[in-house]
Every structure is written in C-alpha cells, then in structure tokens.
N, C-alpha and C positions, 0 to 999 in steps of 0.2 A: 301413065306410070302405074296407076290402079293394074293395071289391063297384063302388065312385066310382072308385078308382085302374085300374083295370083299365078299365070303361068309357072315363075319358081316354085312357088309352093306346093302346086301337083304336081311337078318335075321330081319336086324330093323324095316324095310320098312315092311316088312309081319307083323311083331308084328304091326307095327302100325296100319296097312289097318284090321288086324284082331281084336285090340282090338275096333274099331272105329264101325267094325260091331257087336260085341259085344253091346256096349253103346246102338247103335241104337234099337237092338234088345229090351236091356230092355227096353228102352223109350216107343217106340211102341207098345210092348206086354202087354195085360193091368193086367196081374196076377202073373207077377214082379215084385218087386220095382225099380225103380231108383238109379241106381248104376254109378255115378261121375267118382268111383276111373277109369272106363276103358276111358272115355274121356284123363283123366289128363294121364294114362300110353299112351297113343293114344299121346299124343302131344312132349312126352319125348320121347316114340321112335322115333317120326320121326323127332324130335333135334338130337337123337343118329345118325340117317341116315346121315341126313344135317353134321354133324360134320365127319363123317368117310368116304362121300364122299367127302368133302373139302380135310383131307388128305390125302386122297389116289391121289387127283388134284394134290397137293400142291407134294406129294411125285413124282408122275411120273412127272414132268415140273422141266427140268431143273434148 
C-alpha cells in the first residue's frame, strides 16, 4: 500500500509540472488560443501532491 501511495504522489507532481508546461506553451505560441483550464488543473494537482505527501508524513510518523 506504501508502494500505491508514493506512485500517486509522483503521478500528481508530473500532472502538474506537465500541465504547467502545457499552459506555458499555449501562452507563448502565438497560433493558440489561451487555454486557463491547464493553469487551474496545474494548481489542483499540485494541492493533490501537497495533500498525499502530507499523508503519507502524517501516515509513516508514529
């Protein structure tokens, strides 16, 4: 179960570092539109991160 928790947790961290380069890309590219939604999933996975490496803290400390 150790083994599942840890997997989530880099899963979110990549979704996030991923969707952030997403964002960026459209911002920058000028034959894009501006697409928000991957900022805001950017900010929620890496709440999901922050929150599942807390408990995975919170779960191995005595």
């Amino acid at each position: 179960m150790n083994q599942l928790a840890n997997i989530l947790e880099k899963t979110w961290l990549v979704l996030s570092v991923l969707c952030l380069a997403i964002a960026l890309y459209t911002i920058i590219s000028p034959s894009l539109e501006t697409n928000y939604i991957f900022f805001l999933l950017s900010i929620v996975s890496y709440l999901m991160f922050q929150v599942r490496k807390a408990r995975r803290i919170k779960k191995s400390t005595p």
